[in-house]
VOBA-1610 file (N, C-alpha, C; in pm, whole numbers, padded with zeros to 5 digits, always signed):
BEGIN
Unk+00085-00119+00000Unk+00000+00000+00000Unk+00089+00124+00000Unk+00129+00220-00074Unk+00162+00336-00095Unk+00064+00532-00129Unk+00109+00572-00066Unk+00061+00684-00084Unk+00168+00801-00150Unk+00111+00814-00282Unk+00216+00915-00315Unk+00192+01049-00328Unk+00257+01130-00303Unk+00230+01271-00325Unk+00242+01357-00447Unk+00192+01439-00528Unk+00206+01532-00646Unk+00120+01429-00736Unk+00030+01344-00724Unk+00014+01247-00824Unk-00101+01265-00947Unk-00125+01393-00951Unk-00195+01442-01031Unk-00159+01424-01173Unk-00002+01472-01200Unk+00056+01441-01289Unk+00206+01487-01297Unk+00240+01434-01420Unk+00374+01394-01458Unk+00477+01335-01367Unk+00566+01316-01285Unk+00617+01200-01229Unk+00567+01135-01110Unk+00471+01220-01053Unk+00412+01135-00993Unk+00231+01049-01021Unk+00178+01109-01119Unk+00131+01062-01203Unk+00195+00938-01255Unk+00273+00945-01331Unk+00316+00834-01370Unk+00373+00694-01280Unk+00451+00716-01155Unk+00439+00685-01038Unk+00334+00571-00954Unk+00191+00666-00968Unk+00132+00605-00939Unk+00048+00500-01058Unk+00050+00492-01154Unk+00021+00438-01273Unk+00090+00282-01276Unk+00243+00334-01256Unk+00317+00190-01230Unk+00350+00134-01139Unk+00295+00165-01030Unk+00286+00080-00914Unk+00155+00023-00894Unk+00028+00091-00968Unk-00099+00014-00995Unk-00072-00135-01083Unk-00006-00097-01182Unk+00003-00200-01261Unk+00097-00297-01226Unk+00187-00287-01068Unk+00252-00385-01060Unk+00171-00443-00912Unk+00117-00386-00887Unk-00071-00446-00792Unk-00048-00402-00634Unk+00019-00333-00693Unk+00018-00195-00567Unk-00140-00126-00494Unk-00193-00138-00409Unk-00296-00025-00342Unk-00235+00115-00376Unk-00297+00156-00415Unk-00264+00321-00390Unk-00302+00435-00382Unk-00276+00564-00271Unk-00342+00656-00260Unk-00282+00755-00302Unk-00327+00818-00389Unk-00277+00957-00473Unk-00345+01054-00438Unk-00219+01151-00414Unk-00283+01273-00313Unk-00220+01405-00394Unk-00291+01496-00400Unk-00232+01651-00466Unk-00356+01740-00431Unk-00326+01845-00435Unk-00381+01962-00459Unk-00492+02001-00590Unk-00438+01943-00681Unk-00528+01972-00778Unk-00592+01858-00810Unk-00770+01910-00741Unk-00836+01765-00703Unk-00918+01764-00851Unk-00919+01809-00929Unk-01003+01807-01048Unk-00917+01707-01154Unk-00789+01734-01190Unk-00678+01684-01259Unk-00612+01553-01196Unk-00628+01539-01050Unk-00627+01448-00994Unk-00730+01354-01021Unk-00843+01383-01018Unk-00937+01233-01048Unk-00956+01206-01174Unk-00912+01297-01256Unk-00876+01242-01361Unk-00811+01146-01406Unk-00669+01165-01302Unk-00582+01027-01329Unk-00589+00930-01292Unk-00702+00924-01137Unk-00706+00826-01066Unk-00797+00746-01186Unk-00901+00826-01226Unk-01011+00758-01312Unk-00926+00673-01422Unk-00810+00700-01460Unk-00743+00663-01584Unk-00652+00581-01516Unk-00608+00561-01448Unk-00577+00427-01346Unk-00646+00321-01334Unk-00774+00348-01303Unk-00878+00259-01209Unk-00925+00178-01377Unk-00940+00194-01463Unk-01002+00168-01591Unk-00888+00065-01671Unk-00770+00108-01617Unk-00689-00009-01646Unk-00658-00138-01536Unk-00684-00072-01440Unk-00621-00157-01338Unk-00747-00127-01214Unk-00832-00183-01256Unk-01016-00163-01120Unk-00972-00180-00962Unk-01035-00096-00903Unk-01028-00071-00811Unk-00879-00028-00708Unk-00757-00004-00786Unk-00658-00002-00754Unk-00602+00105-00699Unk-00656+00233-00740Unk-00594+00326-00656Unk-00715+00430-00668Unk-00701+00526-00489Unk-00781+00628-00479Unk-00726+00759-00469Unk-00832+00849-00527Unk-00726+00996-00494Unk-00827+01086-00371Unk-00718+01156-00302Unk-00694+01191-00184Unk-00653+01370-00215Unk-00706+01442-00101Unk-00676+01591-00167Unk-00568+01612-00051Unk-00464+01656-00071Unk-00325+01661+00014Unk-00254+01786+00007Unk-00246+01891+00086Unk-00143+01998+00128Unk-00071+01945+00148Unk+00033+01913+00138Unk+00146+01860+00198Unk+00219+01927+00312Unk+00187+02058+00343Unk+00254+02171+00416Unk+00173+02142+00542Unk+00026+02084+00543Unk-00087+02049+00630Unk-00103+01928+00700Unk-00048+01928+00797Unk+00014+01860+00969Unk-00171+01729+00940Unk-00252+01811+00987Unk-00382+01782+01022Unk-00421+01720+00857Unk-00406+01780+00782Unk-00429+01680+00627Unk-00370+01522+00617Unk-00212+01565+00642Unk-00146+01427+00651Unk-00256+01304+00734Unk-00229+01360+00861Unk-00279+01251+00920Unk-00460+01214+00924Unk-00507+01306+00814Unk-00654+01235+00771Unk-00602+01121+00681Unk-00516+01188+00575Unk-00450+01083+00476Unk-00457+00968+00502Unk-00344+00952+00646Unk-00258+00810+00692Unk-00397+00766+00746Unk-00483+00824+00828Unk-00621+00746+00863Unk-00711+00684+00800Unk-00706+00744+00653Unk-00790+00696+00575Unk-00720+00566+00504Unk-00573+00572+00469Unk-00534+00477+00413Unk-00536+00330+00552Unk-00546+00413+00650Unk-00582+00231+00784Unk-00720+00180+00791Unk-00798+00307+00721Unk-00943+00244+00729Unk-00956+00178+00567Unk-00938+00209+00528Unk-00949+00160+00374Unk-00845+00019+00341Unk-00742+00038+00405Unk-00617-00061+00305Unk-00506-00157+00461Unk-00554-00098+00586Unk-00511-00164+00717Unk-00357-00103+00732Unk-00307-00043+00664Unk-00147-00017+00653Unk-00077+00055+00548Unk-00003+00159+00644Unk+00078+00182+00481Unk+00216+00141+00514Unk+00267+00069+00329Unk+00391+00011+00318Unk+00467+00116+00232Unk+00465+00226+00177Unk+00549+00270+00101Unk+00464+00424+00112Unk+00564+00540+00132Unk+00570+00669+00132Unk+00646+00721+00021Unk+00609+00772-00079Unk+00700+00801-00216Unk+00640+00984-00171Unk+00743+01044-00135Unk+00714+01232-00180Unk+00784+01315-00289Unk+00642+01272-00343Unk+00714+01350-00502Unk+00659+01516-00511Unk+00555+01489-00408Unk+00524+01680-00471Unk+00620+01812-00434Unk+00644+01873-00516Unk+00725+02020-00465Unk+00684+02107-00557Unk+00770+02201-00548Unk+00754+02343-00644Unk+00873+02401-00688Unk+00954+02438-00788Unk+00994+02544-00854Unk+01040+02650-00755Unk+01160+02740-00810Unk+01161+02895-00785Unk+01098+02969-00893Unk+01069+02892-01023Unk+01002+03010-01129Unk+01115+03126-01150Unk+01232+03017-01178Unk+01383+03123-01202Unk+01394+03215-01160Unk+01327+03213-01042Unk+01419+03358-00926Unk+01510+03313-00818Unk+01615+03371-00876Unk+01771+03345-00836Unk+01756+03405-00680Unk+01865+03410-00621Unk+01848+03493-00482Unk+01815+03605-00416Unk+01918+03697-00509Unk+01875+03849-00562Unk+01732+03911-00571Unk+01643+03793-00604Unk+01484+03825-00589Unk+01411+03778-00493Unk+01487+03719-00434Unk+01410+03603-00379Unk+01372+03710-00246Unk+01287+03744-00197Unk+01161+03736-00077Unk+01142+03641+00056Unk+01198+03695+00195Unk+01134+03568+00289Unk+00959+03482+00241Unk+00891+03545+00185Unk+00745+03484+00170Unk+00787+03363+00031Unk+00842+03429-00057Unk+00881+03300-00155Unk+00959+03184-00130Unk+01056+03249-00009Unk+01139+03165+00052Unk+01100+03038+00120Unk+00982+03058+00208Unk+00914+03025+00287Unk+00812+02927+00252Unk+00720+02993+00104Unk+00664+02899+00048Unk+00735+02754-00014Unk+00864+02780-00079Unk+00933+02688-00171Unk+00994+02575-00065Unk+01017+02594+00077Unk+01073+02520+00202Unk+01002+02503+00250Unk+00879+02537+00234Unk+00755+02443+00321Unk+00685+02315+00216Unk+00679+02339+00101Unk+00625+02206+00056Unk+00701+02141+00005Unk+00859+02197-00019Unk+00984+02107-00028Unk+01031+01996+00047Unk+01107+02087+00202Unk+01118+02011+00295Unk+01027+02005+00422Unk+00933+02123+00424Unk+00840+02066+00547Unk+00756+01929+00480Unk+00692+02001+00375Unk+00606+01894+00298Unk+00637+01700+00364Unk+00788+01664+00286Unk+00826+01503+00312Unk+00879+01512+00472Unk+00894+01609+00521Unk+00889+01566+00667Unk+00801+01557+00763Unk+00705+01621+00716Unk+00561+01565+00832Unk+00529+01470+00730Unk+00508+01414+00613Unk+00464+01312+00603Unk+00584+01190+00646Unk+00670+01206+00672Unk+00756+01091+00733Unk+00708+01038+00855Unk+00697+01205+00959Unk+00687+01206+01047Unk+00506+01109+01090Unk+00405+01155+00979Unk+00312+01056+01045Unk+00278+00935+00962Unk+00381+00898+00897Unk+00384+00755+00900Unk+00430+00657+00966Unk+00589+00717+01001Unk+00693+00641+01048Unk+00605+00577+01207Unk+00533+00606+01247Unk+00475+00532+01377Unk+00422+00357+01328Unk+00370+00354+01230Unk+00278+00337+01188Unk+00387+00181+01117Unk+00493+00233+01019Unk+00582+00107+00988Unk+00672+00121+01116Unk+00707+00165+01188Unk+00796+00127+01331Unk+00695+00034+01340Unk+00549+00017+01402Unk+00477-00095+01410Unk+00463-00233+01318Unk+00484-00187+01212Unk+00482-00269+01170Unk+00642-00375+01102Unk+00753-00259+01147Unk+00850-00337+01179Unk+00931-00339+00984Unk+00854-00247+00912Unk+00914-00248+00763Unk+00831-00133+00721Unk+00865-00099+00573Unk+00858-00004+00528Unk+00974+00085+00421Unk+00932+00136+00334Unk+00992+00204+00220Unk+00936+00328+00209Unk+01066+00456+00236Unk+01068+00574+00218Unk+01112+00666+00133Unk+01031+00720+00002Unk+01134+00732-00081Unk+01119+00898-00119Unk+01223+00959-00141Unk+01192+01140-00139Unk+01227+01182-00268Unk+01235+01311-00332Unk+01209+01316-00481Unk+01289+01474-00410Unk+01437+01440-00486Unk+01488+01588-00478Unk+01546+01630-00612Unk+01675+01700-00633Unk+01675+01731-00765Unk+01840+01724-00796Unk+01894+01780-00949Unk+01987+01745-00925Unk+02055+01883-00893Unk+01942+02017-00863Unk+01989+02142-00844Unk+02037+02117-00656Unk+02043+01998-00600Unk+02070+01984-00511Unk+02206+01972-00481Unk+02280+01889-00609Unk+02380+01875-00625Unk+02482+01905-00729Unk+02446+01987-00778Unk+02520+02066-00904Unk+02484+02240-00899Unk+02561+02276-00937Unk+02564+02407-00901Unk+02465+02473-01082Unk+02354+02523-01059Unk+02311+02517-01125Unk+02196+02660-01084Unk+02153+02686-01002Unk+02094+02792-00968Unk+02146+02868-00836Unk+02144+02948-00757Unk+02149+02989-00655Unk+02048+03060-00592Unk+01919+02984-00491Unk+01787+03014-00486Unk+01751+02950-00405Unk+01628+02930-00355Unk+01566+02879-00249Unk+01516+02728-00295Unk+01522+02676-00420Unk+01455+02578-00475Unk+01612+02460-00448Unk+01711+02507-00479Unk+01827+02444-00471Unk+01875+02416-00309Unk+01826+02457-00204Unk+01859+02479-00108Unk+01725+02358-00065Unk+01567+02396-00099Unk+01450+02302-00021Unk+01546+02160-00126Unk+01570+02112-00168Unk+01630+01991-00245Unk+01733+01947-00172Unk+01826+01980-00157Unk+01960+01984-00063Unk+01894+01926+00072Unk+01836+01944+00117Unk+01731+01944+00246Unk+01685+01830+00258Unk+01591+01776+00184Unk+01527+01668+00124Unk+01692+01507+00113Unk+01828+01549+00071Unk+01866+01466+00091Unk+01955+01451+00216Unk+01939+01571+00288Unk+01999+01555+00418Unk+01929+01497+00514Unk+01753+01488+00533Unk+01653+01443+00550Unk+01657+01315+00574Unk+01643+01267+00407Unk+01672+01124+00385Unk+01788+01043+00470Unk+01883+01103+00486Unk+01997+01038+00555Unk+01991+01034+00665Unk+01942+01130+00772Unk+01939+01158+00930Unk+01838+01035+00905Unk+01712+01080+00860Unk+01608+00945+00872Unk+01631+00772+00867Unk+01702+00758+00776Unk+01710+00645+00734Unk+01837+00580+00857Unk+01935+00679+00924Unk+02016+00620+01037Unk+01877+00571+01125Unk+01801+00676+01168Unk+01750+00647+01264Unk+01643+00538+01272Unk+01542+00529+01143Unk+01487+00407+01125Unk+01517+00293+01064Unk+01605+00256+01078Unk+01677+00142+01010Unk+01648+00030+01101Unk+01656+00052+01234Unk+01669-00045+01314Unk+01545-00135+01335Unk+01441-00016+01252Unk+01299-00063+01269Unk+01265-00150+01116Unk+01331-00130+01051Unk+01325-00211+00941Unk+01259-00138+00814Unk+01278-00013+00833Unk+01225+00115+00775Unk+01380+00130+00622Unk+01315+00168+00521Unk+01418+00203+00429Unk+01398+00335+00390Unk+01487+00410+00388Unk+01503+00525+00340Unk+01548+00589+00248Unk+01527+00649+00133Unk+01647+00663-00023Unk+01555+00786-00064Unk+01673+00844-00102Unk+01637+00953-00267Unk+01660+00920-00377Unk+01595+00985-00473Unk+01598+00986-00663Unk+01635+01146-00647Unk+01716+01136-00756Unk+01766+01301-00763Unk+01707+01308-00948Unk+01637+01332-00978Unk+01605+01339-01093Unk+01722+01465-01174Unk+01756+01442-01290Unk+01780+01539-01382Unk+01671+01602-01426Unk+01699+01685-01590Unk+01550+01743-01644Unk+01485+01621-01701Unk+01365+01643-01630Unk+01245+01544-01685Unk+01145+01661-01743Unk+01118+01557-01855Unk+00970+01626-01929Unk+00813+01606-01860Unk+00778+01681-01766Unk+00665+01703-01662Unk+00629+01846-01703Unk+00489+01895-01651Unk+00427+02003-01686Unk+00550+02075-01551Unk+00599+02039-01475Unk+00641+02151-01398Unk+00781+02242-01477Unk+00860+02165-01563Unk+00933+02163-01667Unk+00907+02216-01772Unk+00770+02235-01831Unk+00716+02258-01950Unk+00802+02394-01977Unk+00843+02506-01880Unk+00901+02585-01918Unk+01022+02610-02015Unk+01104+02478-01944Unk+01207+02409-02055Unk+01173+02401-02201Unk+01088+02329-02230Unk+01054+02279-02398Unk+01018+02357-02448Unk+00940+02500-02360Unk+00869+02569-02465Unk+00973+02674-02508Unk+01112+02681-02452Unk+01243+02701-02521Unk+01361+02625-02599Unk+01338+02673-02715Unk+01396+02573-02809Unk+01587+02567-02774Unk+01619+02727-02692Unk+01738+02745-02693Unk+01778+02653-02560Unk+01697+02689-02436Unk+01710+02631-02276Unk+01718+02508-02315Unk+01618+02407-02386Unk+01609+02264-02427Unk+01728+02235-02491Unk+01767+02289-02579Unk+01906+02236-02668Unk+02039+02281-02519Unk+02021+02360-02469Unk+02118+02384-02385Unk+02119+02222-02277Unk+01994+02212-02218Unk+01999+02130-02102Unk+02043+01929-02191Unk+01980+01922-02331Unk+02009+01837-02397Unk+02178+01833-02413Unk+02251+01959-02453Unk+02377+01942-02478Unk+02429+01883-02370Unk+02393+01938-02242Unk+02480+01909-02075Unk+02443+01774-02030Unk+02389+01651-02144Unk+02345+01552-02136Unk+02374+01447-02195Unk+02496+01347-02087Unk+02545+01259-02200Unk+02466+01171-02278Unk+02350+01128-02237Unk+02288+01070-02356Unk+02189+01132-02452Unk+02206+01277-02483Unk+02157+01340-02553Unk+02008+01374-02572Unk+01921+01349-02448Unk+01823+01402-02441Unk+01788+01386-02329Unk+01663+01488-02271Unk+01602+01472-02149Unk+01514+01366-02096Unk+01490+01356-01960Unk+01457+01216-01930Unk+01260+01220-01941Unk+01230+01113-01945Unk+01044+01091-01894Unk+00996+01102-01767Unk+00883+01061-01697Unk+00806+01006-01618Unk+00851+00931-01555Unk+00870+00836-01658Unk+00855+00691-01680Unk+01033+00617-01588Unk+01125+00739-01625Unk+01242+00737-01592Unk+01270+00730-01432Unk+01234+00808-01340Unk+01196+00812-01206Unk+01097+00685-01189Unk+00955+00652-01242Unk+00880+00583-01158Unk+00947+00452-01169Unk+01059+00370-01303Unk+01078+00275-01228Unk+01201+00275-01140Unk+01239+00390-01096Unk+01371+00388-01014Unk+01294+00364-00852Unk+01170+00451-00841Unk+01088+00458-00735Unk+01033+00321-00718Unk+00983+00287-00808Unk+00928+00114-00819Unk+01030+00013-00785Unk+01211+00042-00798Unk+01292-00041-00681Unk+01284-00014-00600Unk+01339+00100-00536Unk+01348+00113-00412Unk+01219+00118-00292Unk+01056+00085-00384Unk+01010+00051-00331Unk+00962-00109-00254Unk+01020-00141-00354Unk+01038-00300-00399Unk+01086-00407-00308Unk+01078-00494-00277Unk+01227-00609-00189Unk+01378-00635-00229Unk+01359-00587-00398Unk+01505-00625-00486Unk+01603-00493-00390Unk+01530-00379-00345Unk+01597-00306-00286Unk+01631-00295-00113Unk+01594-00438-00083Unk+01567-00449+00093Unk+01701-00397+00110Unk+01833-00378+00090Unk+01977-00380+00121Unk+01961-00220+00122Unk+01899-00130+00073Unk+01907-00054+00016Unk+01835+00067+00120Unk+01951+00175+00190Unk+01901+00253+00238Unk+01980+00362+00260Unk+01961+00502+00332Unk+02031+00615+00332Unk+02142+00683+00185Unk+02057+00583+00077Unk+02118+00637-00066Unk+02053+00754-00142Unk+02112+00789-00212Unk+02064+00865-00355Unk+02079+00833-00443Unk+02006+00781-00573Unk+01983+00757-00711Unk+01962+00873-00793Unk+02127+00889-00866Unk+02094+00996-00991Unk+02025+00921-01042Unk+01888+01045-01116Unk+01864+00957-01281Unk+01837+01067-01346Unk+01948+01129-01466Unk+01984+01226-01555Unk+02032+01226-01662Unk+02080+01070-01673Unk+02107+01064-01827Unk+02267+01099-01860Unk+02363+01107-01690Unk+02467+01156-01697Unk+02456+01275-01723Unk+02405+01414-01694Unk+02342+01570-01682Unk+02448+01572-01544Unk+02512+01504-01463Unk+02596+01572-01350Unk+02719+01536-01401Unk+02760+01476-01462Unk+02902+01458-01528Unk+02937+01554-01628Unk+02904+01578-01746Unk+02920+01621-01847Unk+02991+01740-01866Unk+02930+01826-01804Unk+03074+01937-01764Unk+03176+01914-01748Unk+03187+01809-01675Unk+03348+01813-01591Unk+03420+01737-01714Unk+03350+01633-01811Unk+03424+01564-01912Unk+03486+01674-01968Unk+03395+01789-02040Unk+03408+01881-02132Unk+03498+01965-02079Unk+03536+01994-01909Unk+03652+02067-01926Unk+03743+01995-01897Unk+03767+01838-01896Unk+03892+01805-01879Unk+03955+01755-02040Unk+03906+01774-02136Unk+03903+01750-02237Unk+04017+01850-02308
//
């Protein structure tokens, strides 16, 4: 049973799509509850009765834990926490940046996957297992903006690591995906520049940007048993987008 967050669409959309089809329960939760049952509806039609959608602030203490209640009345347990939803700076560098923008981009970044850690983790401590998986970026680890969006990411894998020491013992797994550029509506800004797109394609050793599809089955191991060994990590998936520079200037 998993509950994922942002699952309205594009990677976590997709996300929840392929963990339906590998016979996953699942509760898909976002903000945008109109576009959201859309997908759930386009889920459920391939795969009946398999996953429900759920309306989720993520920033909202008291939301979460209707969430986690509803998924014990409905499904007895949750086995897998995937937090994929966040937000953008909307390319404002530091220089622009505002405590209120600041504030917004670090609350559904890193407050967001930490109260939902926080009210699950009771829940697999009880049950003695569990898979935690967080969705940061690779502006976390490449110098690539200087902003508040690069900083809530950074966060997210420092997160992951304090967490995963501490629940380990409970049989709890903990990991990040650091995605490169993926083609998602949050991205769309990318494509609809022919110059930004050829730029982020060039800084990409395999010569183009990644899918959906690219993250959900990285998320689909580490939600998995093939990944029981598997904890306090990070999974690039970029297509080699964090190397490529450094080839080009040692060249």
């Amino acid at each position: 049973m998993a509950i994922i967050t942002g699952a309205a669409m594009g990677q976590g959309a997709a996300e929840a799509y392929l963990f339906a089809k590998e016979g996953a329960k699942v509760v898909a939760t976002d903000m945008c509850e109109d576009i959201l049952r859309e997908t759930v509806q386009k889920i459920n039609e391939d795969f009946s009765h398999s996953t429900i959608a759920l309306k989720l602030n993520v920033t909202d203490e008291e939301e979460w834990k209707k969430v986690v209640e509803e998924c014990i009345n409905q499904f007895g347990t949750v086995d897998i926490l995937l937090n994929n939803a966040g937000i953008g700076s909307k390319g404002i560098n530091y220089d622009k940046t505002d405590y209120q923008a600041f504030e917004n981009v670090m609350k559904i970044n890193a407050w967001g996957p930490f109260v939902g850690m926080k009210t699950v983790a009771p829940i697999m401590i009880k049950n003695k297992k569990g898979s935690i998986i967080n969705v940061s970026s690779l502006a976390a680890v490449k110098s690539i903006e200087f902003n508040a969006y690069s900083l809530s990411k950074g966060a997210v894998i420092s997160l992951t690591k304090a967490a995963s020491a501490d629940l380990g013992k409970n049989g709890i797994r903990v990991n990040t995906i650091i995605p490169g550029t993926i083609e998602t509506p949050m991205t769309k800004i990318i494509c609809d520049y022919p110059n930004v797109l050829n730029s982020c394609i060039e800084k990409t050793a395999l010569g183009h940007i990644g899918e959906a599809d690219d993250i959900a089955y990285c998320a689909l191991y580490l939600a998995s048993d093939e990944s029981k060994y598997t904890t306090g990590t990070d999974i690039t998936i970029d297509g080699g987008q964090r190397y490529k520079d450094t080839l080009e200037l040692e060249m």
